[in-house]
C-alpha positions in Angstrom: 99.7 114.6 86.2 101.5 112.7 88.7 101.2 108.2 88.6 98.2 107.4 90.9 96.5 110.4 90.2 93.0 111.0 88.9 91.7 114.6 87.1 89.0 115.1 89.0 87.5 117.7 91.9 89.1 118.4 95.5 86.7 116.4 97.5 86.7 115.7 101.6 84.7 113.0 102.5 83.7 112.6 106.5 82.7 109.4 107.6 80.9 107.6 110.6 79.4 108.7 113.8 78.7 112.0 116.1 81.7 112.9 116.7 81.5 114.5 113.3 78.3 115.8 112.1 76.9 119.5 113.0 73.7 118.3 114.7 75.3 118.5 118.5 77.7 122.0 117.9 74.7 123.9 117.2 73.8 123.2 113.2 74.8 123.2 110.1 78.9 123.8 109.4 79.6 123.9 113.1 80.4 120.3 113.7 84.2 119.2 113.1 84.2 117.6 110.4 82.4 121.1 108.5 84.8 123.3 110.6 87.9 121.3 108.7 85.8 122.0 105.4 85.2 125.7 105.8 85.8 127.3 109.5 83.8 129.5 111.0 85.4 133.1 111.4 83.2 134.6 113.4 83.5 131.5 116.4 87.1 130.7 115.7 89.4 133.5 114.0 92.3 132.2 114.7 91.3 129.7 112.6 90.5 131.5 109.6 92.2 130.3 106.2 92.9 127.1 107.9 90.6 125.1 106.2 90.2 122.8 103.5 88.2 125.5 101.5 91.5 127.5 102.0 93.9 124.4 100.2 91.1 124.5 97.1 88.7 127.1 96.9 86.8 124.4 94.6 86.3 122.0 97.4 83.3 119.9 97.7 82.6 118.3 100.7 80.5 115.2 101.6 79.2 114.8 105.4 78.3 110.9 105.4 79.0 110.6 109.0 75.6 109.9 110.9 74.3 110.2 114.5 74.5 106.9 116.1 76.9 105.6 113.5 78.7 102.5 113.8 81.3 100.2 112.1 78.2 98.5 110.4 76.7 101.7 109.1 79.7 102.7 107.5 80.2 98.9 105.9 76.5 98.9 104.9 75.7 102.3 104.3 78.0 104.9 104.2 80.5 103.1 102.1 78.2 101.4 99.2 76.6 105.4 99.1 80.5 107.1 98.6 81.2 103.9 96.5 78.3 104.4 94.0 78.8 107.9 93.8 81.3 108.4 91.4 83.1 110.3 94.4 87.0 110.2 94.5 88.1 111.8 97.5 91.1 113.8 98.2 90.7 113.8 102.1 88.8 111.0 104.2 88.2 111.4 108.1 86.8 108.4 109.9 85.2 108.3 113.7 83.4 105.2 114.6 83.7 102.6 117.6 82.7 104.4 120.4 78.8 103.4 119.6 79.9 100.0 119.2 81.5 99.7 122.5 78.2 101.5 124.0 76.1 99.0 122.7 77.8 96.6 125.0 78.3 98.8 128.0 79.0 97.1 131.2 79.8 93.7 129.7 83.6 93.6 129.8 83.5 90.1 128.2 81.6 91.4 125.3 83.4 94.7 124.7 86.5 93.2 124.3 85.0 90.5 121.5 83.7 94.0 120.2 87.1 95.8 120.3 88.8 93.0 118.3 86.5 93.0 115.8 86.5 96.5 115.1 90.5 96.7 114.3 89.7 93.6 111.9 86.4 95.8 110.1 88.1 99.4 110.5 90.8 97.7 108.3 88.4 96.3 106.0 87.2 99.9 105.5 90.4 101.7 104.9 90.8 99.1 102.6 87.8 100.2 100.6 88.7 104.0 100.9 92.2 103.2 100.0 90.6 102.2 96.8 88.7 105.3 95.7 90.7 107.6 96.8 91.8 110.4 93.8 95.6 109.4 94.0 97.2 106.7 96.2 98.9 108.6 99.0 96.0 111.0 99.3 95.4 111.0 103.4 92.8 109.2 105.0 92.4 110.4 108.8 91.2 107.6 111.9 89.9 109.3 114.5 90.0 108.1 118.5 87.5 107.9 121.1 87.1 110.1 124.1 86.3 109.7 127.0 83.5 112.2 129.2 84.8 110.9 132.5 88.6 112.2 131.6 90.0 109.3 132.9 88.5 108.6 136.0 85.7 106.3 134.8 83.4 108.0 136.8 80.5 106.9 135.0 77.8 107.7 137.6 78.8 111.1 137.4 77.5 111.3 134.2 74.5 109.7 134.3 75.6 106.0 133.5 75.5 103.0 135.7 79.1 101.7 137.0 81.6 99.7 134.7 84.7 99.6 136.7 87.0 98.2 133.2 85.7 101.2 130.7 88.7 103.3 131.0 90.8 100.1 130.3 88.3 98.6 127.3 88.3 102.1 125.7 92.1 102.6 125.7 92.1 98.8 123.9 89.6 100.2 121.4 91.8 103.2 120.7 95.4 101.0 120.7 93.3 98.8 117.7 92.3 102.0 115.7 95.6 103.3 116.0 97.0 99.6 114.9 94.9 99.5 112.0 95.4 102.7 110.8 99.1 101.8 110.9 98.6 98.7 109.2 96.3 100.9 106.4 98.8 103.8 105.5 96.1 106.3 107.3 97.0 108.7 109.9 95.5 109.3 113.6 93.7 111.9 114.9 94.3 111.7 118.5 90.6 113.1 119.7 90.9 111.4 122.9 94.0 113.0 123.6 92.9 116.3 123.1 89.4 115.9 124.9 91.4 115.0 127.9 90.3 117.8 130.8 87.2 118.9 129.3 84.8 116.1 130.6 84.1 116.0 134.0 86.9 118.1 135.1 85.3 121.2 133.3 81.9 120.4 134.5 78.7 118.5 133.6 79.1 116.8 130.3 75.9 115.6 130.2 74.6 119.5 129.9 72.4 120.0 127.0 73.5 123.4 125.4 75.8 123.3 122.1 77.2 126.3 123.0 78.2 126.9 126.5 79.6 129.9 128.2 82.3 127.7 129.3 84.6 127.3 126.2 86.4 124.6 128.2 83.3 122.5 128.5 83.6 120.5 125.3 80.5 117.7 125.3 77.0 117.8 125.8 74.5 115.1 126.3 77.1 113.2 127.6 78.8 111.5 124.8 78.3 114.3 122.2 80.8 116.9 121.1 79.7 120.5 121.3 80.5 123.8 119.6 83.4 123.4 121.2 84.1 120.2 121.5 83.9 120.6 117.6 86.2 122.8 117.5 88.8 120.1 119.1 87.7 117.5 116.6 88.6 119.8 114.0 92.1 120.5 115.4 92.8 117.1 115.8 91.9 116.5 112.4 94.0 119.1 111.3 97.2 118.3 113.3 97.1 114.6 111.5 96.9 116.4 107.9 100.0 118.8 108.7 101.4 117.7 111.4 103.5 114.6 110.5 
């Protein structure tokens, strides 16, 4: 056994907000974060045996990601639950912010506070992960934040009322989680990136079914990932594990 490393199980752990849990894609093992775990053939062949199941067909794999989830809920809740748990991961993914930054939607003055001090606490978590993770330079994976409106900060569009600086105070959010993922050792998943086009340019975000005919279409509900949308999460994952 290699220096750092601890005998025990092949474990992903997903942490944090919507953007990875199966409720929005359309149920169980069809959000992101589950499609990295195990893919789903029958939706996405081309992914088959890409998958963390694939790496260690012993895999266990704990969703702690919640809806609504924020940098709070994963200090105070997600965190103490993997820390008492005996868990030591192999794989971490992490997507939090973008509730934070909605929680102060429309006030520039207080997003900004709000972006600082997430790069200060998502460091203080990849600290903690760093800590309990099965061997030292096992990967921990920070997700970014997209963006519905695809850049054009059309907000009314989809359903929200103006903010002329949100396509500027979300690309300060995502320049502090890639900063502190730098600063951490962890790698990014650049969600945003790959979201780009598949907001409002594909067609009403805000639409409500997790499975649209539209395969370009990747959100529903506005701010939620669908089946498809998913899909992207999952790939962007995927590119930071083997794409370095």
């Amino acid at each position: 056994m290699a220096p750092g490393e601890v005998d025990s199980p092949y474990s992903y752990v997903a942490l944090g907000d919507s953007i990875s849990i199966d409720e929005y894609a359309g149920g169980p093992g069809r959000g992101g974060a589950s499609l990295l775990a195990r893919n789903q053939d029958d939706d996405f062949p081309h992914w088959r045996g890409r998958d963390l199941r694939a790496v260690d067909r012993g895999l266990r794999y704990h969703l702690l990601a919640g809806d609504g989830g924020t940098i709070r809920t994963v200090l105070e809740a997600q965190l103490p639950r993997l820390e008492s748990s005996g868990v030591r991961p192999s794989v971490v993914t992490l997507t939090v912010g973008g509730n934070d930054l909605l929680a102060v939607y429309g006030d520039t003055g207080q997003a900004r506070q709000i972006v600082r001090s997430v790069g200060v606490r998502v460091g203080e978590i990849l600290g903690r992960i760093r800590r309990l993770m099965r061997a030292s330079d096992d990967p921990v994976v920070v997700g970014t934040v997209y963006d519905p409106s695809d850049g054009s900060g059309d907000t009314g569009r989809v359903g929200l009322p103006p903010w002329t600086d949100v396509v500027d105070v979300l690309a300060e959010l995502n320049a502090g989680l890639r900063a502190a993922a730098d600063e951490y050792g962890a790698r990014i998943a650049e969600i945003h990136d790959q979201f780009l086009g598949h907001g409002l340019r594909a067609g009403d975000p805000a639409q409500s079914d997790p499975r649209p005919a539209d395969r370009n279409l990747w959100y529903c509900r506005v701010i939620e990932p669908n089946a498809w949308g998913a899909d992207a999460v999952r790939a962007s994952f995927w590119h930071a594990l083997h794409c370095r």
